[in-house]
ZAMARGU-4260 file (C-alpha; in steps of 0.2 Angstrom, whole numbers, plus 5000, padded with zeros to 4 digits):
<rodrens>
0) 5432/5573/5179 | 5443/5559/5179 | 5452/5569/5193 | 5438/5572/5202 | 5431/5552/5201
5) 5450/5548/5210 | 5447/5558/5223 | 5430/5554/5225 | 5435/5536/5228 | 5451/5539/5237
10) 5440/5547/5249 | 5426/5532/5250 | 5442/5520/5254 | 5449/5531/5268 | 5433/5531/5273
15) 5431/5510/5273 | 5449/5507/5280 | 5443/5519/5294 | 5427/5510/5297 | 5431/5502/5312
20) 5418/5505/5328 | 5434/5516/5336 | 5448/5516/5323 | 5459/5529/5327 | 5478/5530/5322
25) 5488/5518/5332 | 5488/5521/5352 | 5505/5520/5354 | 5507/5535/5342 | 5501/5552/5349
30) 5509/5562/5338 | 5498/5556/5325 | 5484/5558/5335 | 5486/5578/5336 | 5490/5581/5316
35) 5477/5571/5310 | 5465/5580/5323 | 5471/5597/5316 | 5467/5592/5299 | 5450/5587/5305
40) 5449/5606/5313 | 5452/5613/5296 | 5440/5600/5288 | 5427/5606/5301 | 5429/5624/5300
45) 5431/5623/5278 | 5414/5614/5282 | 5407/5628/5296 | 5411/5641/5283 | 5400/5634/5268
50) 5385/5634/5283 | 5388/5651/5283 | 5383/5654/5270 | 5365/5656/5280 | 5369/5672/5287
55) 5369/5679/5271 | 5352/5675/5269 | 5338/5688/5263 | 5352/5699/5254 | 5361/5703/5268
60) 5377/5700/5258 | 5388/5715/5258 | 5389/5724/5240 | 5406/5731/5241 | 5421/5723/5238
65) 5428/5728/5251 | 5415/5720/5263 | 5417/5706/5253 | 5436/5705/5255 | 5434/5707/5274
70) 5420/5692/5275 | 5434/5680/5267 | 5445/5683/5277 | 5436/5684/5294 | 5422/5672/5293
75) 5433/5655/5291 | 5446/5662/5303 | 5431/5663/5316 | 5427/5645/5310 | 5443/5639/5314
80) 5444/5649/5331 | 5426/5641/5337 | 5433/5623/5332 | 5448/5624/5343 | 5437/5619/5359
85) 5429/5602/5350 | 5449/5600/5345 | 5454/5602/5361 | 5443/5592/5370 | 5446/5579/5357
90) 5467/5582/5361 | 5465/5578/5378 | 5455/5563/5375 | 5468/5556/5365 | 5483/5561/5376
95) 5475/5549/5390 | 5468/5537/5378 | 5470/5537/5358 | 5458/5526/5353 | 5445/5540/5362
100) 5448/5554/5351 | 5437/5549/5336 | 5423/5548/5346 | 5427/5562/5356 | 5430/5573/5340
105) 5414/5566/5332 | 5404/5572/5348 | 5415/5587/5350 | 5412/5593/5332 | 5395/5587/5329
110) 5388/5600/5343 | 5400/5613/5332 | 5391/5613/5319 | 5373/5610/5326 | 5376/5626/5336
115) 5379/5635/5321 | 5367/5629/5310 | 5354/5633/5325 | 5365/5651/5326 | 5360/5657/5307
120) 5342/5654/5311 | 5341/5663/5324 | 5352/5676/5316 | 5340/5674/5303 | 5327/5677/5313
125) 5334/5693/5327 | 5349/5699/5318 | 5360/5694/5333 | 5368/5678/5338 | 5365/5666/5351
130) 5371/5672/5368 | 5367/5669/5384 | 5351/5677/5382 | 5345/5664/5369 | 5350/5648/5378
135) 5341/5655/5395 | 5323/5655/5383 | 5327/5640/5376 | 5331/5629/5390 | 5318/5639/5402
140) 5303/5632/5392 | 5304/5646/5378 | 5308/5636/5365 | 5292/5633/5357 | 5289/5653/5353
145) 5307/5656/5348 | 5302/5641/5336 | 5290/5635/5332 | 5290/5616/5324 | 5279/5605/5316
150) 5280/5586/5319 | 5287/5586/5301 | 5301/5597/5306 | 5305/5589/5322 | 5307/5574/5311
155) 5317/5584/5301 | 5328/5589/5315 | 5332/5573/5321 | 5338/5565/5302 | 5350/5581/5304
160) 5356/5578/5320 | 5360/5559/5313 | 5366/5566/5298 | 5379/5578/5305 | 5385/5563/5318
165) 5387/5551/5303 | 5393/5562/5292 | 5407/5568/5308 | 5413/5551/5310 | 5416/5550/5292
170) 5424/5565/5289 | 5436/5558/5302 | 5439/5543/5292 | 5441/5551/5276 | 5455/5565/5282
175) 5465/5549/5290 | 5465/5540/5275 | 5470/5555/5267 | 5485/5554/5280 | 5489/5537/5273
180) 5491/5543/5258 | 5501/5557/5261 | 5488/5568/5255 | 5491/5579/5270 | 5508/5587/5271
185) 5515/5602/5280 | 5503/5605/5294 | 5513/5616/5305 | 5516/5629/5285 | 5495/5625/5285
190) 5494/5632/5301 | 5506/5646/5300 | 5497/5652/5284 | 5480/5650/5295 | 5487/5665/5307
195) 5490/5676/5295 | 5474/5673/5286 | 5467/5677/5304 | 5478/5690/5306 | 5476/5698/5290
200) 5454/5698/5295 | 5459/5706/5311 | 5468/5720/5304 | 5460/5723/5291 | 5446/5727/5303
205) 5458/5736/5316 | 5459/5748/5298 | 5442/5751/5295 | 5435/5753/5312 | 5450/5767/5316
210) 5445/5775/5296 | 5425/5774/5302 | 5424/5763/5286 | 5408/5758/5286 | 5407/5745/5272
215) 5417/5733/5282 | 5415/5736/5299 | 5397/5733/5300 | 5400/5715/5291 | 5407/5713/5308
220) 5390/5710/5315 | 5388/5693/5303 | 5401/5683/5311 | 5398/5673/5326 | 5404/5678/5341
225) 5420/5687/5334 | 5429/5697/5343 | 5439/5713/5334 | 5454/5723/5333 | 5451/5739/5338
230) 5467/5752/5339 | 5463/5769/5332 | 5477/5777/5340 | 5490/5764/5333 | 5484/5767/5315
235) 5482/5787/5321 | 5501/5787/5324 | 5508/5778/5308 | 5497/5790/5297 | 5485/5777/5294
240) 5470/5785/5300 | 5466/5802/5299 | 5460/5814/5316 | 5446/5806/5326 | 5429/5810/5318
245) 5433/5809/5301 | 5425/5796/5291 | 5431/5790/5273 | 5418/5780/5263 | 5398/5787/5257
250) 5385/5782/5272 | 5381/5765/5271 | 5366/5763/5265 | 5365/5744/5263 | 5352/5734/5271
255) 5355/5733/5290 | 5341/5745/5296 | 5324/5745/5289 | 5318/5763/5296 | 5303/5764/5296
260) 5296/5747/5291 | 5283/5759/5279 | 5283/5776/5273 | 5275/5789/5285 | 5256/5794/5282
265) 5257/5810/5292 | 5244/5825/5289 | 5250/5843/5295 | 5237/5851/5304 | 5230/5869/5299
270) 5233/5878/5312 | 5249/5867/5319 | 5255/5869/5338 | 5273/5873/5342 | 5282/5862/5349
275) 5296/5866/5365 | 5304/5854/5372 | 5315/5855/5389 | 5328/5844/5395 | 5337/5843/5413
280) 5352/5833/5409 | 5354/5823/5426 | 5338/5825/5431 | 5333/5813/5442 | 5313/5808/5445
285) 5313/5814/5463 | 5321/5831/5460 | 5303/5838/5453 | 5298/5847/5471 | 5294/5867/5475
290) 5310/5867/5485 | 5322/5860/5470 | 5314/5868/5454 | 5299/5879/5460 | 5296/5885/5444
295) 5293/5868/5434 | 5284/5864/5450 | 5271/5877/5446 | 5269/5873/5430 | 5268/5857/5432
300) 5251/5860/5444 | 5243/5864/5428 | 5250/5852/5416 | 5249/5832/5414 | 5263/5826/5425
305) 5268/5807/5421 | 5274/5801/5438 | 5281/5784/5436 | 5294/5787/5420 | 5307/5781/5415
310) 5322/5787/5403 | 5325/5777/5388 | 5345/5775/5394 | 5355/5777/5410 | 5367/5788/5398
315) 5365/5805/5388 | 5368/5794/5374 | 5353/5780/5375 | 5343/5793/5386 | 5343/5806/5370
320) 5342/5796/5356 | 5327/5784/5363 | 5318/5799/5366 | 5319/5806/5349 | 5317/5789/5339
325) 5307/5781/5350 | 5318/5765/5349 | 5330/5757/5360 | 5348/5760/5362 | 5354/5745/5353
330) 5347/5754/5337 | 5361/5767/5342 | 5375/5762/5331 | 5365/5756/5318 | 5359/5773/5314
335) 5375/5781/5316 | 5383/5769/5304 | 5368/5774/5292 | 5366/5792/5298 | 5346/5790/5298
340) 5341/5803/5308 | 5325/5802/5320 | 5307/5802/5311 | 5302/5815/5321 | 5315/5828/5318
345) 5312/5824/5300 | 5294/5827/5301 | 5293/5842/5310 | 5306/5849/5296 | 5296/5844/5281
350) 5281/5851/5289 | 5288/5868/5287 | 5294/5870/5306 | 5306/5883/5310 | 5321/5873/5322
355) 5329/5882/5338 | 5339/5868/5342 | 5351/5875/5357 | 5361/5861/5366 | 5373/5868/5382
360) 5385/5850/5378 | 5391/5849/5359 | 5380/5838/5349 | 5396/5831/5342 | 5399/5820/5357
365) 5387/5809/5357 | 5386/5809/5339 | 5368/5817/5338 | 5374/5825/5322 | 5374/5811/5313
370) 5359/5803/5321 | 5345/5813/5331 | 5349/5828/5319 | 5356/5821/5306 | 5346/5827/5289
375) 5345/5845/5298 | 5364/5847/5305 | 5367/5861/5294 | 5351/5870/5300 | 5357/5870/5319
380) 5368/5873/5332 | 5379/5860/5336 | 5395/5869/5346 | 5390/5883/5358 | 5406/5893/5363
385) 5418/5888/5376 | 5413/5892/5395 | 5406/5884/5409 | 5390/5872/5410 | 5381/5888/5417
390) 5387/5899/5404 | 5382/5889/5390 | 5366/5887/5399 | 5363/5905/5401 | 5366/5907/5381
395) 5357/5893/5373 | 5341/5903/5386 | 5345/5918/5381 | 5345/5913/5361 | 5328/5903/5364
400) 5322/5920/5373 | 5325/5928/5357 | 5318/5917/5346 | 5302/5917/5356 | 5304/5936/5356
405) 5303/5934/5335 | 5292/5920/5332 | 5279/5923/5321 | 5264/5915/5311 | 5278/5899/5305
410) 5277/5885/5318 | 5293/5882/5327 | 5301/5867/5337 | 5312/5873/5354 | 5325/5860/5358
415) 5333/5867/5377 | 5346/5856/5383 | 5352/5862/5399 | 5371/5855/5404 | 5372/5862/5422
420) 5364/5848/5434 | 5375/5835/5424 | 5391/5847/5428 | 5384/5853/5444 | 5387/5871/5439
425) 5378/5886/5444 | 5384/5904/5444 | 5395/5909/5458 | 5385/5924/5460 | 5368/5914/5465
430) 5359/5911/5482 | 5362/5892/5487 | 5346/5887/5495 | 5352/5870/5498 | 5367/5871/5511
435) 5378/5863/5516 | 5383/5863/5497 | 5403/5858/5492 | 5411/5871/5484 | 5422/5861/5472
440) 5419/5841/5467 | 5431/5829/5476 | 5428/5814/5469 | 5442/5802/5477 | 5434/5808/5493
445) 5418/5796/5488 | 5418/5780/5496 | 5401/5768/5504 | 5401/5779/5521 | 5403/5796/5514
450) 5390/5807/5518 | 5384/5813/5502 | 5375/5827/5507 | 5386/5842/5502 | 5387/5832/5484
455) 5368/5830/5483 | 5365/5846/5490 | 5376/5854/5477 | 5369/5843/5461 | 5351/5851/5471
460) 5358/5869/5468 | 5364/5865/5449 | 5346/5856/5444 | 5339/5875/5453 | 5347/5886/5441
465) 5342/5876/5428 | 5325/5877/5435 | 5327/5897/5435 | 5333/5896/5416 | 5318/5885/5413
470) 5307/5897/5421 | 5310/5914/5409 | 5307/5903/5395 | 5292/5897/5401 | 5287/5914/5408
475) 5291/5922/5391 | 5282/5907/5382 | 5268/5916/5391 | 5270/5934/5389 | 5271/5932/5370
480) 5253/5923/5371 | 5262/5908/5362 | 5257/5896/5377 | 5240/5893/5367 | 5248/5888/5355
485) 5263/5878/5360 | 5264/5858/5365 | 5276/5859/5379 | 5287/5844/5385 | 5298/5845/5399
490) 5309/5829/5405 | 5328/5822/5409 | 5338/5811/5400 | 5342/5800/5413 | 5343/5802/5433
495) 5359/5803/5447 | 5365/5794/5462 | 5371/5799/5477 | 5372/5781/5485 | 5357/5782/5489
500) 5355/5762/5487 | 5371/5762/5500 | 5381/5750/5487 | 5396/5766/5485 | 5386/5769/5466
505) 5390/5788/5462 | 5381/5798/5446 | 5374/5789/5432 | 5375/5773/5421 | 5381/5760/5433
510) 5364/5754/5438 | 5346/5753/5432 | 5339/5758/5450 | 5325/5773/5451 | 5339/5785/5455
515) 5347/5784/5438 | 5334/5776/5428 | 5318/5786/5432 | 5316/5805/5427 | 5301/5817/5429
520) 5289/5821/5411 | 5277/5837/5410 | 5266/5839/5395 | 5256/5853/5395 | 5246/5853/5380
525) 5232/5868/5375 | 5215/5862/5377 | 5219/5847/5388 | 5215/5848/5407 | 5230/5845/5420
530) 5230/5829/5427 | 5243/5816/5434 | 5245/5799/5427 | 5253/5785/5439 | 5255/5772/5425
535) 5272/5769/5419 | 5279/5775/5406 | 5294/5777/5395 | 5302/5791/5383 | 5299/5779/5372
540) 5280/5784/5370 | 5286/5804/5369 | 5289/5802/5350 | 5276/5792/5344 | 5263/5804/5356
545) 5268/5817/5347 | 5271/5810/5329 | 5250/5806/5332 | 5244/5820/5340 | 5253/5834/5334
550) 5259/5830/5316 | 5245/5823/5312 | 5254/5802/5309 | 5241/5789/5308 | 5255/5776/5304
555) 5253/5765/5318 | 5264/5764/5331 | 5274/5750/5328 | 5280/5752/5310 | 5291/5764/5316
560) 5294/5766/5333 | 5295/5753/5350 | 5285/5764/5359 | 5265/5768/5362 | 5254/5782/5366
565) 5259/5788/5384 | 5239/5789/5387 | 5237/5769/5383 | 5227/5764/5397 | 5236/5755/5411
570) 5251/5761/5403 | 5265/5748/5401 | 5268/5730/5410 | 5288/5732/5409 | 5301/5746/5401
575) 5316/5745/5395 | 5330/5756/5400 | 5345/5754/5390 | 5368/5757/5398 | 5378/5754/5385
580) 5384/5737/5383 | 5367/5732/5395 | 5348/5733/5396 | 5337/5734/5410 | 5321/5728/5411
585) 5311/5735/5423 | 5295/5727/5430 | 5284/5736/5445 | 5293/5724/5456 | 5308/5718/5449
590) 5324/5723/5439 | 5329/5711/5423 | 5348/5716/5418 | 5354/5707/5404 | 5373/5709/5398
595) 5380/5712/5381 | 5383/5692/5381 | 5366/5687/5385 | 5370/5684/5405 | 5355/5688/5415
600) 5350/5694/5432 | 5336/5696/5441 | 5337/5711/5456 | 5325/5719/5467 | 5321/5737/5465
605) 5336/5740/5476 | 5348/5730/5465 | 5346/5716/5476 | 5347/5696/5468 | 5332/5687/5467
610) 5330/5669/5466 | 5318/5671/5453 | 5318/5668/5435 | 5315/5680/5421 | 5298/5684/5413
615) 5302/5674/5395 | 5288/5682/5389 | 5295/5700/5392 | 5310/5693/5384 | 5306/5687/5369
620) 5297/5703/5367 | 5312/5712/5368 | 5322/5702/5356 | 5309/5706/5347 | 5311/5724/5345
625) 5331/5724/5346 | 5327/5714/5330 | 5312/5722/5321 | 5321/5736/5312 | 5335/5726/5309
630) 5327/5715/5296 | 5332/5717/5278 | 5316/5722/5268 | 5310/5706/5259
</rodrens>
């Protein structure tokens, strides 16, 4: 105690002797300046990483110790990194004028650590930091809904913001008086020992992320704004990581995803339909015609055909997985970490469906395995055997032909994903009715005045011989009387460009335009009459359609899922389409894109700047649900 009650008042006479309105060691002195400014960095960040403490909040602590090890280490080397721009701002002001850099590192410092504070609220609140994203809502009048104050908390909110200013300019007092004293020795063996600590976090993480050790890459997410090692084939070479897909460490099955918000309340039906459903990988939303895939054409004359649709992703990835969970892409990784595979899979097994599950691409790569599929991946096929995109198309038909050929009383669930308009394959052997068609790909050839015709023409021929494949299942479908019987869903999982837009964009995932973001949806469901919808809709709303409708879910919509019913009258205002480290929002007139960072732009339908800004509400809205699933059970 008596220790303690020296300290204490050594403290509270640095603090006096540095009392003065803008006492600052002597001008003449800059040497001085700079050490005791790096003690008040350490001070700050020692101070940043008691804050964050917040994050923690509502038992999102990691369990393991080895999560635990990695948050000591890398939560106050981040605090140190975000304090070196106050520092350094502070620096410069005292380089041109000593006396300046109190006040400069009271106001540098003090906007530090008011940032964070607000940073583990929103965190808190949307299990991600503040990004761009955040500060656009705020300062564009959203900042009433992201929070919303009483007068008492506004008055709360000022005494903190007086609080932290006085408390800055203290703090600044107290470690020079410590200087005086000589309290404070060693700073460049201080800052030494600081790298390696930072180091040490880094790789650490650099370890784990190359192992696919979950329980301490995914604390990852608690610290603001870090930025990780990642080197997997460094740690590979050494021998300290084994061969890519294997992962050490039980699922980790701590708090980050709360999937479903409630247990399902599903009823099976008596007499339950089948369920088939039919992908077009590359299958973009204006290549459903009688000239490109006449057979899907004609079924789609008596089916419901969805006409303004969008994929869930501008990747097989996003595009997939949205369409299984019903969730956006974001919720990706998440899953995989957890291996949570999607709600409706899981239903359709534990209601006594037989899978047929035939993919032409592995389902390895993406890592469907372990998330669409993940609590049935023994039952299924992941890996055809080696050959061409047509090939394995031809086989993955031909074994759904002879399951349809066995089916019996036991309802089953079709899963065709066809591989050829993606690899723009087709059998040698086959009439090309769309010529002039390139024989072999050139891509180097590709360039803004290209004429992409032979390319489109050929990516025209590929989505035809799927269309053929489709069509002997279908027909088949048919001859065996099980279209009576059978909910059928037919769809892509994202679309393709031919620069189309005239801005040199090629393929897919480079853009949230109709070519790539919009794909075709037929539904032909028994008893229902044919009918097209012009309303738009997302994959999102397949899920939960069919989680109501055919397996009997009254759970409602949103404890599970971000989509709705895709018979919601008027359909939706906006969809989002998810590309990797990107979103697009898309509105009937207008294209949102927000960045991983939270940058945003607005675009015309033709990926086009407008000077507009974006809808908040839609926004905030989408926070919402990159966040809803997120949140640790209370």
């Amino acid at each position: 105690m008596g220790v303690m009650a020296n300290l204490l008042n050594l403290l509270r006479q640095g603090g006096r002797q540095a009392a003065g309105p803008l006492l600052t060691p002597p001008p003449s002195n800059r040497g001085e300046v700079l050490g005791w400014l790096g003690w008040l960095l350490l001070a700050n960040a020692l101070l940043l990483t008691a804050m964050a403490t917040r994050y923690g909040a509502h038992g999102l602590w990691p369990s393991q110790w080895a999560g635990v090890v990695f948050l000591l280490l890398a939560m106050p080397g981040q605090m140190v990194v975000i304090s070196l721009l106050p520092w350094l701002l502070a620096a410069l002001a005292g380089l041109v004028w000593p006396r300046a850099a109190r006040l400069a590192g009271t106001l540098g410092f003090t906007v530090l650590v008011l940032v964070v504070l607000g940073d583990t609220q929103v965190y808190q609140l949307f299990r991600f930091h503040m990004n761009a994203l955040v500060w656009n809502l705020i300062l564009g009048g959203a900042a009433s809904e992201i929070f919303e104050f009483s007068w008492m908390e506004w008055l709360e909110a000022i005494l903190i913001l007086l609080l932290v200013v006085w408390l800055e300019w203290r703090l600044g007092g107290w470690v020079w008086g410590l200087l005086q004293r000589g309290w404070l020795k060693r700073g460049w063996a201080v800052a030494a020992g600081i790298f390696l600590w930072i180091m040490a976090g880094q790789v650490l993480h650099g370890w784990a992320d190359a192992n696919r050790y979950t329980p301490i890459t995914r604390q990852a997410a608690l610290i603001p704004w870090g930025q990780f090692l990642r080197a997997d084939d460094f740690f590979r070479q050494h021998g300290w990581a084994p061969a890519e897909g294997t992962r050490i460490g039980p699922p980790d099955a701590e708090n980050g995803v709360n999937y479903p918000l409630e247990p399902l309340a599903c009823k099976a039906s008596a007499k339950p339909y089948n369920l088939l459903l039919i992908v077009l990988d590359s299958w973009r939303g204006d290549a459903l015609t009688p000239q490109i895939t006449p057979n899907l054409w004609r079924y789609a004359q008596t089916s419901q055909v969805f006409d303004h649709h969008y994929a869930a992703g501008i990747e097989t990835r996003y595009g997939i997985f949205g369409l299984f969970y019903g969730l956006y892409g974001s919720y990706f990784n998440p899953m995989l970490t957890q291996r949570k595979g999607a709600l409706l899979v899981n239903e359709l097994s534990r209601q006594g469906y037989h899978l047929e599950v035939q993919a032409s691409a592995a389902l390895t790569s993406p890592e469907f395995d372990r998330t669409v599929f993940a609590d049935v991946a023994e039952r299924i096929t992941l890996r055809q055997k080696e050959g061409s995109a047509d090939q394995r198309d031809r086989d993955i038909t031909n074994h759904m032909l002879a399951m349809l050929d066995q089916a019996g009383t036991k309802p089953f669930f079709g899963f065709l994903f066809y591989d050829a308009p993606h690899a723009y394959a087709y059998p040698k052997s086959m009439r090309e009715p769309f010529q002039p068609s390139w024989k072999e790909i050139r891509y180097l050839e590709l360039n803004p005045d290209f004429d992409p015709t032979p390319f489109f023409n050929r990516y025209k021929n590929a989505v035809y011989y799927a269309d053929v494949l489709a069509g002997q299942v279908l027909a088949k479908l048919k001859a065996r009387g099980l279209d009576k019987n059978t909910v059928v869903v037919i769809t892509g999982d994202h679309g393709q460009e031919f620069n189309d837009s005239k801005k040199n964009y090629w393929g897919h995932a480079a853009n949230f335009m109709d070519y790539t973001a919009r794909v075709p949806l037929i539904v032909r469901w028994p008893g229902r009459p044919p009918a097209a919808y012009h309303h738009m809709t997302s994959q999102l709303d397949v899920a939960p359609t069919l989680m109501r409708d055919l397996l009997g879910c009254s759970t409602p919509y949103n404890r599970y899922s971000l989509g709705t019913h895709l018979l919601t009258p008027g359909g939706r205002p906006f969809v989002v389409v998810s590309g990797g480290i990107r979103f697009g929002l898309r509105e009937p007139d207008r294209i949102t894109v927000v960045s991983d960072s939270g940058l945003v732009e607005v675009l015309d339908p033709n990926d086009n700047p407008l000077p507009q800004p974006p809808n908040q509400q839609h926004l905030l809205q989408v926070m919402d649900g990159m966040s809803r699933f997120l949140k640790a059970p209370h």
